[in-house]
N, C-alpha and C positions, 0 to 999 in steps of 0.2 A: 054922534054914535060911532063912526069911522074912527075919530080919537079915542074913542076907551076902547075899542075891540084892536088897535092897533097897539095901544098901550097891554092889554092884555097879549098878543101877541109877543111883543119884547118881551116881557116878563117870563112867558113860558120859556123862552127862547136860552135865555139867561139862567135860569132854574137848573137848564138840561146843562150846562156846562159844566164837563170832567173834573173831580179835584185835581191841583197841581200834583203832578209825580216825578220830581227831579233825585230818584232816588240813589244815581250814583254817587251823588253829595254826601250822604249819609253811611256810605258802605267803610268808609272807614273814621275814624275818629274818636272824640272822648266826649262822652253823652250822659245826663242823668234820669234817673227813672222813678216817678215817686210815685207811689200807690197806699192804698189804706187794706192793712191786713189787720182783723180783727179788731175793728174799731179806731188802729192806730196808725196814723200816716208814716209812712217808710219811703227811705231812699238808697235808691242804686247808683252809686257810680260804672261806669263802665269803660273801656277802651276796648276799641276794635280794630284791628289790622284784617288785610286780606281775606289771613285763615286765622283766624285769633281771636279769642276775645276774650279779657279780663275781668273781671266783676267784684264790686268789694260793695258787703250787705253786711250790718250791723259786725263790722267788726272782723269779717270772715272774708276772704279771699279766695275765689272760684275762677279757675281758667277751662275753655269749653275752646272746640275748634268749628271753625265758619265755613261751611259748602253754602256757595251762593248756586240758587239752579237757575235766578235771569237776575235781572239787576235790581231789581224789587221782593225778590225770596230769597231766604237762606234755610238753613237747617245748621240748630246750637246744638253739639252733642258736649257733653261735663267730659273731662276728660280724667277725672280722679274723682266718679264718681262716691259717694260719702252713707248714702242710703240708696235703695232699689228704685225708691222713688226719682230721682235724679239720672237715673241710666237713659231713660229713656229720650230721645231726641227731640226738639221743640222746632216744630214749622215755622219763621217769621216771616208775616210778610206787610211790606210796607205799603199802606192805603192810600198817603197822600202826605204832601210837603209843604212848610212856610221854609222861611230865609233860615232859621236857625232851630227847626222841629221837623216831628215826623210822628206821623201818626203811625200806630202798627198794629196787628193783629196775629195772634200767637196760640198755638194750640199743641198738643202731645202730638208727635206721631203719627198716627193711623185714627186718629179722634176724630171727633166732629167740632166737639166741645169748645169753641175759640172766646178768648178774652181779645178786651182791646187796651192800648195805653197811647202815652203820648212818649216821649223822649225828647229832651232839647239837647243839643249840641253846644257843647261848652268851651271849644277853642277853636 
């Protein structure tokens, strides 16, 4: 009885451990981002410097500027925004890290409303 309520023990123990967040590995670099809009899987290329960051989506190339507010959050603003839709600024903030990804979590502004993605890092 001592070995399973011990083994239960570890287990809880281990469950409660943080994901990894080594996010200043991620704050700059060139990343891809694939998602399925409207039934159809899509991909982002991206580069990010400092204050920067680059984006080329079906053919279209979008540069936005980077305020980072800690080393795990930034705020994307379009910097030539295209539609009204796009003015508004996008919260990123990064939930957790492998050797070559990042998980993230992304919402408008003053929303509530948050999606989440993956990114991998590609150089």
């Amino acid at each position: 009885m001592r070995v399973f309520l011990l083994f239960i023990f570890i287990a809880m123990i281990s469950a409660c451990t943080p994901p990894q967040r080594d996010c200043e590995r991620f704050q700059t670099g060139t990343f891809q981002y694939t998602a399925v809009i409207d039934g159809v899987e899509e991909t982002t290329d991206f580069r990010r410097t400092a204050n920067l960051e680059i984006s080329q989506f079906q053919g279209r190339t979008d540069s936005a500027s980077v305020r980072w507010i800690n080393p795990c959050e930034y705020i994307v603003t379009t910097l030539n925004p295209g539609s009204p839709g796009e003015e508004k600024p996008i919260h990123m903030k990064i939930l957790s890290t492998t050797d070559n990804s990042y998980t993230f979590e992304y919402k408008l502004v003053g929303e509530s409303q948050a999606s989440r993605g993956t990114a991998i890092k590609t150089d």
